[in-house]
C-alpha positions as CSV (number, residue, x, y, z in Angstrom):
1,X,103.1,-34.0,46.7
2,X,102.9,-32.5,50.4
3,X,102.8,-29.0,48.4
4,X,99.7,-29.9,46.1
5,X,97.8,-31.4,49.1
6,X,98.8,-27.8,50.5
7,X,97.5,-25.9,47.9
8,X,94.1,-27.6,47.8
9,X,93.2,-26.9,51.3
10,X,94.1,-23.3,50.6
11,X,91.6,-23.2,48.0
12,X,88.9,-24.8,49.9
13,X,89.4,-22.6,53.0
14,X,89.0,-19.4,50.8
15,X,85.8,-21.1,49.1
16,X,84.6,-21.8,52.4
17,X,85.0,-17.8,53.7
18,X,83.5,-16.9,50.4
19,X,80.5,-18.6,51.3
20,X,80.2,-17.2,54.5
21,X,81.0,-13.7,53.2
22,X,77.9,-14.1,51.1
23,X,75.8,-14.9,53.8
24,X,76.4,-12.1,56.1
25,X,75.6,-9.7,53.1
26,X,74.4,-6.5,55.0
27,X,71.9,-5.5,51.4
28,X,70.0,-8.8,52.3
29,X,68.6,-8.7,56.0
30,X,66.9,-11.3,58.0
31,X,64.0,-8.7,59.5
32,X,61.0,-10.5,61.9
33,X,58.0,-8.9,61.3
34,X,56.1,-7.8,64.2
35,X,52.3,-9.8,65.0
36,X,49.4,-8.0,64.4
37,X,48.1,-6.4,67.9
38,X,45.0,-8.0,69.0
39,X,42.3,-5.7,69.6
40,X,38.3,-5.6,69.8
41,X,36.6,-3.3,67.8
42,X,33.2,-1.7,67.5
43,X,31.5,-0.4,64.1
44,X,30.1,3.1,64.2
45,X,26.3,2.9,63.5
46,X,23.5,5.9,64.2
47,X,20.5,5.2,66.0
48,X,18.4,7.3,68.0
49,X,19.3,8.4,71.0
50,X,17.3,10.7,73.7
51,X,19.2,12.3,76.1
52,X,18.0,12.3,79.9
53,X,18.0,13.7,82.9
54,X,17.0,12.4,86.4
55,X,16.0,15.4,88.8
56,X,14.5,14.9,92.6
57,X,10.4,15.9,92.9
58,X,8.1,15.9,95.1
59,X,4.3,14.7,94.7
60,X,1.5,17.3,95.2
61,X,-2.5,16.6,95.1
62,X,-4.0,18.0,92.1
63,X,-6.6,19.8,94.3
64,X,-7.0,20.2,97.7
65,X,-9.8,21.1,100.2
66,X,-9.8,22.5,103.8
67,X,-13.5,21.5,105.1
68,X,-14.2,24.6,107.3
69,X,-17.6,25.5,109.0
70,X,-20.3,28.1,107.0
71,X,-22.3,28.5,110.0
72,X,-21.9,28.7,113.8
73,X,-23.1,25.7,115.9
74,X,-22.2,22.2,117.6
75,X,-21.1,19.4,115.5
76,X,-24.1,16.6,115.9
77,X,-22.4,13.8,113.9
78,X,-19.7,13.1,111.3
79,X,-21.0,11.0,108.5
80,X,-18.2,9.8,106.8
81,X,-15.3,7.3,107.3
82,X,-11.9,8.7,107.4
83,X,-9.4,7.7,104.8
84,X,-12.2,6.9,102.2
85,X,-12.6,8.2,98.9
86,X,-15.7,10.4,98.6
87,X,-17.5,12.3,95.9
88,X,-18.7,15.8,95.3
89,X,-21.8,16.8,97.6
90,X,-20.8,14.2,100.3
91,X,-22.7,14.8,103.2
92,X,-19.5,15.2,106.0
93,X,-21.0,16.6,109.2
94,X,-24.3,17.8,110.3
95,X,-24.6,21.0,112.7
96,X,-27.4,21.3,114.6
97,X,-30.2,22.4,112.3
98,X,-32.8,24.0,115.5
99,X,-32.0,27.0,115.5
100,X,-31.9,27.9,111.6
101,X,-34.7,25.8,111.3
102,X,-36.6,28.1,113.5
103,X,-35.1,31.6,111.7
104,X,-36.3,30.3,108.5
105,X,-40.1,29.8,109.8
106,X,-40.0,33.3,111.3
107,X,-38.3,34.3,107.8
108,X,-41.5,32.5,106.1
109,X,-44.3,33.9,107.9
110,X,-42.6,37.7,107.9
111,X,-42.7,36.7,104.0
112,X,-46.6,36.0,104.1
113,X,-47.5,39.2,106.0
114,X,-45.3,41.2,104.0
115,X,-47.3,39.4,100.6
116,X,-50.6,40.3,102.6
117,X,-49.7,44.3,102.9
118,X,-48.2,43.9,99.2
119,X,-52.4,42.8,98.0
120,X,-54.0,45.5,100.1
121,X,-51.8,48.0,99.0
122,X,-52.5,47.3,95.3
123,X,-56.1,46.7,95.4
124,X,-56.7,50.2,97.6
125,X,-54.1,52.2,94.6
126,X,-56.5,50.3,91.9
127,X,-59.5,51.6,93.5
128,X,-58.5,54.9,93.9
129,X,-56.9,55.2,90.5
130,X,-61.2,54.6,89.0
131,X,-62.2,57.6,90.7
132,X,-59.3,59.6,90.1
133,X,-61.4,60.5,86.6
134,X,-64.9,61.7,88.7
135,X,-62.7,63.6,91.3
136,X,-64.2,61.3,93.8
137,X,-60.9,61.4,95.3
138,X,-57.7,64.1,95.5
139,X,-54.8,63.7,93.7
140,X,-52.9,63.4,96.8
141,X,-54.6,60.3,97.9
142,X,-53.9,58.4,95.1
143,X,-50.0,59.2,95.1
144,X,-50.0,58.3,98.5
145,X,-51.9,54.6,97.6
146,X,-49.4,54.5,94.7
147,X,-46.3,55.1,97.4
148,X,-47.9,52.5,99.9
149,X,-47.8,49.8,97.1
150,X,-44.8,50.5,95.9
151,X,-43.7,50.0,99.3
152,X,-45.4,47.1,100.2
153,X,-43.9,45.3,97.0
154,X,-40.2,46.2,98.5
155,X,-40.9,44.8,101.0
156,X,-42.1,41.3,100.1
157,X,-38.7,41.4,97.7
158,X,-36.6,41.7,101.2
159,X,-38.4,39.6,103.2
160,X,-37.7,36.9,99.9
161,X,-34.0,37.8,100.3
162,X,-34.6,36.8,104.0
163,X,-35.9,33.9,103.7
164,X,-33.4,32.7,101.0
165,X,-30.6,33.7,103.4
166,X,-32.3,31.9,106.6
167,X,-32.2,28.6,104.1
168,X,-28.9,28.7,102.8
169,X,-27.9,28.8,106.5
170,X,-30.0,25.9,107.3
171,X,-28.9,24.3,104.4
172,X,-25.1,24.9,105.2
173,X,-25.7,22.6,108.5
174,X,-24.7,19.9,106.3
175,X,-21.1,20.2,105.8
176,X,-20.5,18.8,102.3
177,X,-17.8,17.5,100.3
178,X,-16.6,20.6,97.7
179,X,-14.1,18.3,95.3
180,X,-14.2,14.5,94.9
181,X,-10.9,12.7,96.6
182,X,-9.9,11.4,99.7
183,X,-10.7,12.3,102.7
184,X,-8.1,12.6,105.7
185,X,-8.9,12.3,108.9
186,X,-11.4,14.3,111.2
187,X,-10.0,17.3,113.2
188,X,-13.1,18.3,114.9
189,X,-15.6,15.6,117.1
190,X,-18.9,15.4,117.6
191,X,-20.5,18.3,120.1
192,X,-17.5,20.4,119.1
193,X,-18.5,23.9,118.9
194,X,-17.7,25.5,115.3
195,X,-17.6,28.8,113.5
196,X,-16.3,30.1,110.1
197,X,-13.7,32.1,111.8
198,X,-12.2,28.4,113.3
199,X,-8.3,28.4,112.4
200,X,-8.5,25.0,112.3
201,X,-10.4,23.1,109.5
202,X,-12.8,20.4,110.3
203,X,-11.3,17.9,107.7
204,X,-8.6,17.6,104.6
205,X,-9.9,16.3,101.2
206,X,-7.2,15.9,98.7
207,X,-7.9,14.6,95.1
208,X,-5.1,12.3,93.9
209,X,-6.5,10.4,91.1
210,X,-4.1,12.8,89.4
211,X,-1.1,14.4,91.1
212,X,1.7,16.7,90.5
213,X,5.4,16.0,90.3
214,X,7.1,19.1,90.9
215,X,10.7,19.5,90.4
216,X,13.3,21.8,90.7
217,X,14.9,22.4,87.5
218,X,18.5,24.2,86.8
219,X,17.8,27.2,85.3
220,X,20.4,26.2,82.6
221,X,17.9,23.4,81.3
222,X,14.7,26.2,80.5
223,X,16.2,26.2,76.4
224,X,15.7,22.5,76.2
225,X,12.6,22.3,77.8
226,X,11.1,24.9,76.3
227,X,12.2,23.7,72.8
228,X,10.5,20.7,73.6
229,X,7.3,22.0,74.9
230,X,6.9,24.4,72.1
231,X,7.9,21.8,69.2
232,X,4.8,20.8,66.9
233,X,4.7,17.4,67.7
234,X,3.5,16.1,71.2
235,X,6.5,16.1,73.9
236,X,8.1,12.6,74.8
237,X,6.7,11.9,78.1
238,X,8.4,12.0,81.8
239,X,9.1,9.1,83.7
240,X,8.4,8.9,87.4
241,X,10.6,6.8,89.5
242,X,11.3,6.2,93.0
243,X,13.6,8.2,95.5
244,X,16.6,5.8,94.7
245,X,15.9,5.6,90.7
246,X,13.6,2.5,90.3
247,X,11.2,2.9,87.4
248,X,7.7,3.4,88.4
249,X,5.8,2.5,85.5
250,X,4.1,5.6,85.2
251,X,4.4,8.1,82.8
252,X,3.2,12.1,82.9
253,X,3.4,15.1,81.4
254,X,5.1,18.7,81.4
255,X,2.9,21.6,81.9
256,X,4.6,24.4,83.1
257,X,8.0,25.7,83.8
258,X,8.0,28.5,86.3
259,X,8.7,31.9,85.5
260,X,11.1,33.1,88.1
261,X,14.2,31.7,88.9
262,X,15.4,31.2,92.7
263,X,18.1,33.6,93.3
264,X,19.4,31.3,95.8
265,X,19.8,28.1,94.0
266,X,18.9,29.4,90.5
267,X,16.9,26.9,90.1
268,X,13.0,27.3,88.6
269,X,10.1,25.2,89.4
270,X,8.7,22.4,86.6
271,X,5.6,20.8,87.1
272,X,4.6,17.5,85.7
273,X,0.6,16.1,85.5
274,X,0.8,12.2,86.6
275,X,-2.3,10.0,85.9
276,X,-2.4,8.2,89.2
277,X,-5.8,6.1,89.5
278,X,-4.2,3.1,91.6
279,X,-2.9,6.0,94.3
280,X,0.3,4.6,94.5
281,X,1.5,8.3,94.4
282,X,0.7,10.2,97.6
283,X,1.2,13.8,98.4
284,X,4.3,14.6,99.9
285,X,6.3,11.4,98.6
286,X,10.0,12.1,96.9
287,X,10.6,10.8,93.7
288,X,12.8,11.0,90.9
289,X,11.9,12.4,87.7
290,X,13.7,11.5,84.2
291,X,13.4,14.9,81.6
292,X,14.2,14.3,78.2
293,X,17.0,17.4,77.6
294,X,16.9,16.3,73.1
295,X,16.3,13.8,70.6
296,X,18.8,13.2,68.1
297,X,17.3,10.9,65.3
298,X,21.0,9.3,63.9
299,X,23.4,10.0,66.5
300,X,26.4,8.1,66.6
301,X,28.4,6.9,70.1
302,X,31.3,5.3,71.8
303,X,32.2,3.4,75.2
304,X,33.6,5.6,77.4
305,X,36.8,3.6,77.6
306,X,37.2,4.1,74.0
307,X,38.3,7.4,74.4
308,X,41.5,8.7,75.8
309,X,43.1,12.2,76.1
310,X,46.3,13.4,74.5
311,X,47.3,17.1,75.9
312,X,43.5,17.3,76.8
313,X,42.6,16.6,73.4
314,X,40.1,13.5,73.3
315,X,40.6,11.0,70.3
316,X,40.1,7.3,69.7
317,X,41.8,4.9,67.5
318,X,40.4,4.4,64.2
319,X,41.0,1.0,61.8
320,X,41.7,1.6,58.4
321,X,41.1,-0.8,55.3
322,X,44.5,-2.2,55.7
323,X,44.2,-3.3,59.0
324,X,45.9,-0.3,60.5
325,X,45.4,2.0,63.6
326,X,45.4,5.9,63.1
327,X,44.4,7.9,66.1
328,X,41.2,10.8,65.3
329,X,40.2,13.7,67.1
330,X,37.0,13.7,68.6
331,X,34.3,16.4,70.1
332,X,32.5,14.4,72.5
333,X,29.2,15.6,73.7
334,X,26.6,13.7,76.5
335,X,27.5,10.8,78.5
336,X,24.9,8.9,78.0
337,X,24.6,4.7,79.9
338,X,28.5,5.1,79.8
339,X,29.2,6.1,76.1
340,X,29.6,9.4,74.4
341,X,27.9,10.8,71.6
342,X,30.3,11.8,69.2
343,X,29.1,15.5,67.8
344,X,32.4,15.5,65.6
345,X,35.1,13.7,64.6
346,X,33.6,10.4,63.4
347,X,31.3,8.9,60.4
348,X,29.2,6.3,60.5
349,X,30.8,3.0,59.5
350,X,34.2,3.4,60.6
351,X,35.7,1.0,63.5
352,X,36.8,2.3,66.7
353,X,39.3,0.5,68.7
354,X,37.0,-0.4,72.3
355,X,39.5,-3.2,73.9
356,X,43.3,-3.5,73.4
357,X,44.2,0.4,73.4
358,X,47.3,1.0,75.4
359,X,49.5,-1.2,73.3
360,X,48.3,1.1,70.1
361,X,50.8,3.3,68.0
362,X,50.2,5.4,64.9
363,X,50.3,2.4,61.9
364,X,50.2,-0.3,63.8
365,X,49.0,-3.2,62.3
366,X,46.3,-5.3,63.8
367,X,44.0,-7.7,64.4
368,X,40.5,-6.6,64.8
369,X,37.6,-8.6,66.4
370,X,34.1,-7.5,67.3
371,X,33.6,-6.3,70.6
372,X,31.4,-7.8,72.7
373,X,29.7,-5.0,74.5
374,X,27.4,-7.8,77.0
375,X,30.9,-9.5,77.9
376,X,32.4,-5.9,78.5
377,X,29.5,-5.4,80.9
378,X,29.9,-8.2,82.9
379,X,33.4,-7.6,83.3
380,X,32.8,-4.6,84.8
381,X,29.7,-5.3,87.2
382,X,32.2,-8.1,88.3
383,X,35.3,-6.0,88.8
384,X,32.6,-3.7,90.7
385,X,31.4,-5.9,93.2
């Protein structure tokens, strides 16, 4: 009896260990499979994009106007307010008329006695010329009538040149206003003594209701521009901002690029036409000038933090259709508001890994959620500050 009780608890040891053989059969593994990485994505879509630059300027008066002296005399009285905008044929100062007043009344009555002469001279050449036939009179005397006229008429035309020159003078007593603008302030006072040979000009008038921006341009940049300049539709316009990059409002356009370039900084000069009727613009001021480089009517773009190097080789992760990473080559081009625009490398539609990148290998599976790109921005104006 003791053997059979034996025997059975052989058996059920070796049915027991034949049960645990089974389970620790190496052709059936207990693998864990791995969680999907969590990362936020961003579909590829084209949209236009215009690529910018923002170069430093400085604002010149369309025209401007030195107010010098056309005659020599004393200054009797300025007749204008400074700082004021004044018009064409402004009267600005008056010189002291006397003494041209006085050359052009001697200029007037030389005129009359030289007209007087003039009528003598004719009517003794007429009379002359009816008896020339009768032989009344020689030959001689009648050439010499003829001659006396002719002289007489010369000179009523100089003393008319005279007298138009005597006026002009008088008339150049009043100082006036060549261009339309504003005027700066006096540099001369009344009972100053002026001539045209003064070094100094009597007054400044610049005209600002339109101004120039002109900027200094890389010398590299002259393809673009004149690509855009010369393309048959209109040219986007320039923005004008401040000296620290604030956006004016106001908006001009390119008229020139210059046609040397500075040996020294190899730069070129480009000038801009600004409307500027509220004067906010005044000459002199530095600004900041945004020049569109090119227009690209689908281009597509990433974050900049999308895109990492690899043996200086720039790529991005890429999410297939089954969920799965695979990392693509890329040819970035401009860096535009902190994203690239892909010229290579990418199509439209495809999802590019933005958030979650540094856990990423080759196949990985994940788990892909939209980027939010106002979240991303917030992030990093608060990491910033």
């Amino acid at each position: 009896m003791f053997l059979n009780q034996r025997h059975s608890g052989s058996v059920a040891v070796a049915i027991i260990a034949m049960w645990g053989l089974t389970g620790c059969d190496p052709a059936v593994p207990d693998e864990e499979v791995p969680a999907p990485i969590q990362v936020s994505v961003m579909t590829l879509e084209p949209v236009a994009l215009q690529i910018t630059e923002d170069l430093p300027g400085r604002i010149t008066a369309l025209r401007n106007a030195e107010i010098r002296a056309q005659v020599s005399g004393l200054v009797e009285r300025q007749l204008f307010r400074e700082g004021t905008a004044i018009n064409t044929g402004t009267v600005l100062f008056q010189i002291n008329p006397a003494i041209f007043q006085s050359e052009v009344d001697m200029a007037s009555a030389a005129l009359t006695r030289a007209e007087v002469a003039q009528q003598r001279a004719s009517h003794e050449a007429e009379r002359l010329a009816s008896l020339m036939p009768a032989g009344a009179v020689s030959r001689q005397m009648y050439d010499d009538a003829v001659a006396q006229r002719d002289q007489a008429l010369a000179e009523v035309a100089q003393a008319k040149a005279s007298l138009a020159r005597h006026r002009l003078n008088l008339q150049f007593t009043r100082v006036e206003a060549p261009i339309s603008g504003r005027i700066d302030q006096a540099l001369v006072s009344e009972g100053a003594l002026v001539s045209p040979t003064d070094a100094m000009p009597m007054a400044r008038i610049q005209q600002i209701d339109q101004v120039y921006a002109d900027v200094r341009l890389p010398a590299s940049m002259l393809a673009d521009i004149h690509q855009q300049m010369s393309s048959d539709t209109a040219p986007p316009a320039v923005e004008i901002l401040t000296g620290d990059g604030k956006p004016l409002g106001m908006r001009g356009h390119m008229l020139f690029s210059g046609t040397e370039v500075n040996t020294g900084s190899g730069d070129v000069l480009l000038r801009v036409l600004v409307d500027n009727p509220q004067q906010r613009l005044l000459p002199g001021l530095f600004v900041r000038v945004r020049i569109p480089r090119a227009h690209y009517p689908a281009a597509l773009s990433v974050p900049q933090e999308a895109v990492t190097r690899v043996a200086g080789q720039p790529r991005v992760w890429v999410v297939d259709a089954q969920g799965q990473v695979q990392p693509a080559t890329i040819e970035p081009a401009e860096l535009v508001g902190r994203r690239y625009r892909v010229a290579s490398g990418l199509s439209a539609g495809q999802q590019v890994v933005i958030e979650g990148i540094e856990r990423l290998t080759p196949g990985a599976q994940v788990d892909a959620r939209p980027w939010q790109a106002a979240r991303a921005s917030q992030q990093l104006s608060a990491d910033a500050h």
